[in-house]
C-alpha positions in Angstrom: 139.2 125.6 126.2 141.5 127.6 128.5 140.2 127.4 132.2 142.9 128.1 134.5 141.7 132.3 135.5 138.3 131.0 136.2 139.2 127.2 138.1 141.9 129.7 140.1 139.2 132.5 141.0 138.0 132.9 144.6 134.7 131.6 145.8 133.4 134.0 148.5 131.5 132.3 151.4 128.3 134.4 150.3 127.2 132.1 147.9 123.8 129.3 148.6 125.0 126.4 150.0 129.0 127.2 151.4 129.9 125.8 154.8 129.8 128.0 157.8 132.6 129.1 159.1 134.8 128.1 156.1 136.7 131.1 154.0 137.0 131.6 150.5 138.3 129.0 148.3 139.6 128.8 144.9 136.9 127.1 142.7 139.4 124.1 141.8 140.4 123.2 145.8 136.5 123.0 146.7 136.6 119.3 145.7 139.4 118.7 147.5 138.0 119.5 150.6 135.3 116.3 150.5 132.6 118.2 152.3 129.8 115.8 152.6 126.1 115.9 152.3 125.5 113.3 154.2 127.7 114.7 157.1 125.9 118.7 157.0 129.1 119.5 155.5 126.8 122.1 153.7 124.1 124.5 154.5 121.0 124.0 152.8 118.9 124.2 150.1 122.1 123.3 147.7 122.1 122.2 144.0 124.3 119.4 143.2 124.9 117.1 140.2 125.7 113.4 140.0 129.0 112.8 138.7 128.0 109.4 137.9 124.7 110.5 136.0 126.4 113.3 133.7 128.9 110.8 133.3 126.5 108.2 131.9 124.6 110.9 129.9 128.1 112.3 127.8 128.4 108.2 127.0 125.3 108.0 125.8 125.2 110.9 123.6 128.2 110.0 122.0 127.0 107.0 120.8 123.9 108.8 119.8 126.0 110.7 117.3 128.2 108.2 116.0 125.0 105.9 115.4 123.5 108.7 113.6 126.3 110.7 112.1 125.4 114.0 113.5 127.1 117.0 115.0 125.9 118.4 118.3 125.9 122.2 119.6 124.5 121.9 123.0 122.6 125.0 124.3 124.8 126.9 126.4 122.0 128.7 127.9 121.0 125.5 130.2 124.0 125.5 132.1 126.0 128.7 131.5 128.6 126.8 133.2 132.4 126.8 130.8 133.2 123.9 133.2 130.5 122.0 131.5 131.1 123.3 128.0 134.8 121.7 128.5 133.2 118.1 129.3 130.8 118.6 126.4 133.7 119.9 123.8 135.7 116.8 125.0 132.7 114.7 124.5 132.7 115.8 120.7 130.1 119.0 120.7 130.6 121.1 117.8 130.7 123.9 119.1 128.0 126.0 122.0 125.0 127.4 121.1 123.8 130.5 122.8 120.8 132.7 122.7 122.2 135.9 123.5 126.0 137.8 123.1 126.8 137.9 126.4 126.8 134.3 126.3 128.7 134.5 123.4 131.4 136.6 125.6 131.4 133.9 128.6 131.9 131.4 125.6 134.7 133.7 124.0 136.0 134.0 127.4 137.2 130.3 128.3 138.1 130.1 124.9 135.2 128.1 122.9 136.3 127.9 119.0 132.5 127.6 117.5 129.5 129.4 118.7 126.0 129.0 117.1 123.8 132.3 118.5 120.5 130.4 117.8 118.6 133.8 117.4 118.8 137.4 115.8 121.2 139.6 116.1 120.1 143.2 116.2 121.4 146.5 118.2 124.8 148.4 117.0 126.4 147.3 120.4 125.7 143.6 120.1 126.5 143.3 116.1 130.1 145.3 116.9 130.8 143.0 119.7 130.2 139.9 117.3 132.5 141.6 114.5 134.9 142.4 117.1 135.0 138.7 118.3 135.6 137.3 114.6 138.5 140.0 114.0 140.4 139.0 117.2 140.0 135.4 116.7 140.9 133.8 112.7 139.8 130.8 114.8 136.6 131.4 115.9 133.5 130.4 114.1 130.2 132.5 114.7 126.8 131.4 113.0 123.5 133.4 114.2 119.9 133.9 112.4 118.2 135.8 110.5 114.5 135.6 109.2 113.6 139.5 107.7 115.3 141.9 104.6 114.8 144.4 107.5 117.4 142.3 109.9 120.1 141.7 107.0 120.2 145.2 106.1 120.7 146.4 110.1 123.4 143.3 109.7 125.1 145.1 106.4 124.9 148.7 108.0 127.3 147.6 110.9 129.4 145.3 109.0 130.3 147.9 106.6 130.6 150.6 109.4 133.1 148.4 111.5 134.9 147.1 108.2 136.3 143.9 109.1 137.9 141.1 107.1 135.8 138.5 108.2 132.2 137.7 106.6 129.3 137.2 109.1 127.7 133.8 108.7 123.9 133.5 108.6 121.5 130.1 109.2 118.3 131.6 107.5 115.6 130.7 110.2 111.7 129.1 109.1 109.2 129.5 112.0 105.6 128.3 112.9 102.6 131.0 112.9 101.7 132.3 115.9 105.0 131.4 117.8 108.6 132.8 117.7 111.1 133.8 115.4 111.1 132.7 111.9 110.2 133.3 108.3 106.6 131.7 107.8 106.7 131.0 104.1 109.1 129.4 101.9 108.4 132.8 99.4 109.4 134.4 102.7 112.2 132.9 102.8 113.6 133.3 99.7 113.6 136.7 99.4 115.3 136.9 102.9 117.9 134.4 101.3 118.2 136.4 97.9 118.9 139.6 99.8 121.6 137.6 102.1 123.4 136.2 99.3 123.9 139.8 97.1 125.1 141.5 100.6 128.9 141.9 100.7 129.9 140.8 104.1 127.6 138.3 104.6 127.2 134.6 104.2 124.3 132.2 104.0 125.4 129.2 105.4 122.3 126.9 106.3 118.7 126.9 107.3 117.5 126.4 111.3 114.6 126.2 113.4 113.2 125.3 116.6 110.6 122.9 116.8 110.3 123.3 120.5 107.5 125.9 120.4 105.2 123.7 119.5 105.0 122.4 123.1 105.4 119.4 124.5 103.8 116.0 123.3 100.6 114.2 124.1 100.0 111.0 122.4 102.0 111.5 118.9 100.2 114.8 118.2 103.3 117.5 118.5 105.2 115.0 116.8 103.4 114.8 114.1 103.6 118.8 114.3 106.8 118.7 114.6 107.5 116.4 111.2 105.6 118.7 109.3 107.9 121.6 110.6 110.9 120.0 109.8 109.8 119.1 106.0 109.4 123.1 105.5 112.8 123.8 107.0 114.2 121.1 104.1 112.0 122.5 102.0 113.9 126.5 102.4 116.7 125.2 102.1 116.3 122.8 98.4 114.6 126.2 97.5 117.9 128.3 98.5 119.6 125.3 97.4 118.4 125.6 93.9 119.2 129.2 93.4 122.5 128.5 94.7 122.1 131.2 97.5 124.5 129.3 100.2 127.7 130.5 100.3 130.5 127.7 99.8 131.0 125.0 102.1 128.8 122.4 103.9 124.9 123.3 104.2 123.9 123.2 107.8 120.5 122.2 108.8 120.3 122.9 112.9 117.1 122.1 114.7 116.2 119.8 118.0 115.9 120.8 121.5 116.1 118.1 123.9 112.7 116.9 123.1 112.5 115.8 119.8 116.1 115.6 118.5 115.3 112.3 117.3 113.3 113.2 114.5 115.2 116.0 113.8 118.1 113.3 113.0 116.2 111.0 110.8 114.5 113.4 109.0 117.3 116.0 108.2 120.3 113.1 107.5 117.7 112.2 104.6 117.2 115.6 102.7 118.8 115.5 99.8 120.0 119.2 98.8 122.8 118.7 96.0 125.6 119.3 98.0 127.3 118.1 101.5 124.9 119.0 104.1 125.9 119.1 107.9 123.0 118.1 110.6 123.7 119.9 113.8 121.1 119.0 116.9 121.6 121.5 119.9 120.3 119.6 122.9 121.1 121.3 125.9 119.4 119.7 128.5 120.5 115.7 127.4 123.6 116.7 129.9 121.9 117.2 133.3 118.7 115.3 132.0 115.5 115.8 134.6 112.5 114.6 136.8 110.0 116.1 134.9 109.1 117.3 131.4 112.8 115.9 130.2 112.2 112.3 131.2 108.6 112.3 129.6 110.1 113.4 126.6 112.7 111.0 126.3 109.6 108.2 127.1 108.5 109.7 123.8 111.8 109.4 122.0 111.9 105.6 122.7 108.7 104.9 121.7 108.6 107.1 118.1 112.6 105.9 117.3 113.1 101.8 118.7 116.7 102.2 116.9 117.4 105.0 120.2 116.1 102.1 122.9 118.8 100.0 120.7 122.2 102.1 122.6 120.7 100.9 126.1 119.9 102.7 128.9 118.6 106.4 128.3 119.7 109.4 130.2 119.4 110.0 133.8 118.3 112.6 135.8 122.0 114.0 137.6 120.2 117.0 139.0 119.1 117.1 142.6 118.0 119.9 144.6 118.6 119.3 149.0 116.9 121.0 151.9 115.5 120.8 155.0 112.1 120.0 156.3 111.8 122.9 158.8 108.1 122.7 159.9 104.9 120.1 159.8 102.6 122.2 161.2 99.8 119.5 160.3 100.0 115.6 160.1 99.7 115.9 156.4 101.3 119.4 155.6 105.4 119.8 155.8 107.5 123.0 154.9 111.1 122.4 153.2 114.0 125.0 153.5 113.5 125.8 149.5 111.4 128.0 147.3 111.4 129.9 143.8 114.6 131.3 144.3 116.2 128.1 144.2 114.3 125.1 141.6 112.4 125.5 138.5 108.5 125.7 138.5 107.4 126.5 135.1 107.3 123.1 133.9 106.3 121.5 137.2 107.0 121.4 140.7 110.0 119.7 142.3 109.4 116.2 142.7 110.3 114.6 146.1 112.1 111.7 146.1 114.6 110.5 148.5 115.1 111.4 152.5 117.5 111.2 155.3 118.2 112.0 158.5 121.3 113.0 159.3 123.1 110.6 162.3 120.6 108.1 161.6 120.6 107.0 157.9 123.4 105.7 156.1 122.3 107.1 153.0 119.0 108.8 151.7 116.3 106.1 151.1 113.5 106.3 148.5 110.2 108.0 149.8 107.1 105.9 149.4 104.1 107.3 147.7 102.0 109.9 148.9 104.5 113.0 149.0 103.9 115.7 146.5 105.1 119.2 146.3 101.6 121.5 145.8 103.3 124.7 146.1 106.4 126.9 146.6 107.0 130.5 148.0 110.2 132.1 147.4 112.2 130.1 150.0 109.2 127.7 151.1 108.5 124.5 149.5 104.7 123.2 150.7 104.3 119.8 150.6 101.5 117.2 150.9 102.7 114.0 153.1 101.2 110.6 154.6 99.7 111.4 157.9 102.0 108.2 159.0 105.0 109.8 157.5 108.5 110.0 159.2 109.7 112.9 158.4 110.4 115.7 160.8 112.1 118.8 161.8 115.4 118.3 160.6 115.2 115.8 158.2 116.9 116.2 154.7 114.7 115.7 151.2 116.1 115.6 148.3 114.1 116.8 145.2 114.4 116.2 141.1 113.4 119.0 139.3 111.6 119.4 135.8 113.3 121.9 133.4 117.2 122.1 134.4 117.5 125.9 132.6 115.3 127.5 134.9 116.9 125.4 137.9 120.6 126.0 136.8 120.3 129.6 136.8 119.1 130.0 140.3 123.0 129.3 141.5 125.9 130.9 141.2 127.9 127.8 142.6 126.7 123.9 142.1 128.0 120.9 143.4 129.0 117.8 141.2 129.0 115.0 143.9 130.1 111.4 143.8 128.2 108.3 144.8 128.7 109.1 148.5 127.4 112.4 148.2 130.4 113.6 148.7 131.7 116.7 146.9 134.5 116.4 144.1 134.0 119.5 141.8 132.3 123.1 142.2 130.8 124.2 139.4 130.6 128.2 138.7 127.8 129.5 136.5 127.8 133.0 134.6 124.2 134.1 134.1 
């Protein structure tokens, strides 16, 4: 990847969380300048990750993928960071997967080689941008979905239209009733498959699905959900298989979000298709980890796969949201400088965990029980507290999150941060 125009952009001092009083800054000096947290080098709320923590969660996925001989496309979407794709490309990723084309063009941007676009691609504009992409680059790999006759024939029109050299590669997508995207029936399937494979310009080049709309697990029961998912996506693809309908090369079988990617590993590396398949997980969240719904999973993970607990310590959450306590109007009610607009909250509140008060403290020490986050505003946090507590006006809390997607893209501008909390690296995100 190529990241010198964006590490030698400008940072304008309008962004959450810049000093006061300091100018704009090219995005590579800000970790130069050691601004600490600790010292209110910062205004607050701020979004920083732990160097240490991201650091410890690239190590452990790689050894998750040489254990298990898999490839990895981490969703881009999570972080929509290229800084981070770099670190996950030098880790070993695949390639990025993305949801939508302009996160395919942020990817094409800073020069990523392989992009999976883990959904359908329809509208004239967004087809010619992908065709245009592949023409301009005899190095860039595209794969995206497909799961209707109706969508490969809207994928023929434009390819024809913009006649390119290039074929347009295809994962045929299974899905789950009632849900998302996805063909339903293997019969389904095949006739997408069938029409795939007589459409000049075209390629069918694996099967993929996501096994994360099933929701998240209680007591083995989506897991069990999910297994049976995952035998009808090997199922499509020994059907396709046996009519020969994948073009030439590997087979690619892609599932496995950041909850269940375990399965996805043991049960795909044991289909047996006729032919070299390739097992690609896309994982997005295993980078930044979480407080919430990511580290209940992964308490899943360890219990359904004990070969997993074998490579050691699991991930760890590097995300950490900091604010203020700016009001307790009652003994057991306190108001924090941070709302919606800046942490996640569809998948649970922020989770306090660690305070400080500045000229005091050290460091941040670990709260005791009895603090919970009931509610947020937009730029409110309402928390319940001990009536004993310490805290007051003034005082800095520090907050995991649960669902790092939905936390990343409330800044333009994150903090990686070293032991000390001291800044080292700014991180600029493109949503």
């Amino acid at each position: 990847m190529d990241l010198r125009e964006l590490l030698q952009s400008r940072i304008e001092p309008t962004v959450k969380g810049w000093p006061s009083g300091v100018g704009a800054r090219r995005l590579e000096d800000i970790g130069h300048e050691r601004w600490s947290l600790r010292e209110e080098d910062l205004t607050l709320p701020a979004m920083i990750l732990k160097d240490e923590a991201i650091r410890h969660n690239s190590r452990w996925m790689r050894a998750f993928l040489e254990r298990f001989d898999v490839a990895l496309c981490p969703h881009g979407k999570t972080t929509m960071a290229p800084q981070l794709f770099a670190r996950q490309i030098a880790d070993g990723a695949f390639g990025i997967t993305v949801a939508t084309v302009q996160q395919m063009q942020v990817c094409c941007r800073f020069g990523v080689k392989r992009v999976l676009m883990a959904n359908q691609l329809v509208g004239r504009q967004a087809i010619r941008e992908v065709l245009s992409a592949l023409e301009a680059d005899p190095e860039f790999d595209f794969y995206c979905l497909v799961d209707s006759a109706d969508g490969v024939r809207l994928l023929e029109r434009e390819v024809r239209a913009f006649g390119g050299t290039r074929a347009l590669q295809l994962l045929l997508e299974g899905g789950v009733a009632g849900r998302r995207t996805g063909c339903r029936s293997i019969a389904k399937a095949l006739e997408v498959a069938r029409v795939v494979a007589a459409t000049p310009g075209l390629a069918l080049r694996g099967v993929e699905g996501f096994e994360g709309v099933l929701g998240r697990d209680k007591d083995g029961e989506v897991a069990a959900k999910v297994q049976d998912f995952l035998v009808f996506l090997v199922d499509i693809a020994k059907a396709a298989a046996s009519e020969s309908l994948f073009a030439p090369g590997p087979i690619i079988l892609s599932a496995g979000g950041s909850s269940h990617f375990d399965q996805v590993t043991k049960l795909f590396k044991a289909a047996d298709l006729g032919r070299e398949t390739k097992v690609v997980i896309r994982s997005g969240c295993y980078f930044s980890h979480d407080s919430g719904m990511y580290r209940d999973a992964f308490e899943h993970i360890d219990r359904r796969s004990p070969e997993v607990a074998e490579l050691g310590e699991g991930l760890r959450p590097a995300i950490e949201v900091w604010a203020y306590v700016q009001s307790r109007p009652e003994p057991k009610r306190l108001l924090a400088t941070m709302g919606k607009r800046d942490v996640s909250f569809d998948s649970g509140l922020p989770v306090p965990e660690r305070w400080f008060r500045p000229g005091q403290h050290q460091a941040p020490e670990v709260l005791a029980g009895g603090y919970e986050t009931i509610a947020l505003n937009d730029q409110h946090a309402f928390l319940d507290v001990p009536e004993n507590s310490p805290l007051k006006v003034g005082d800095i809390l520090t907050f995991g999150i649960s669902h790092p997607c939905t936390t990343f893209d409330k800044w333009p501008l994150i903090y990686v941060v070293d032991e000390e909390d001291q800044v080292i690296e700014a991180v600029k995100t493109f949503f």
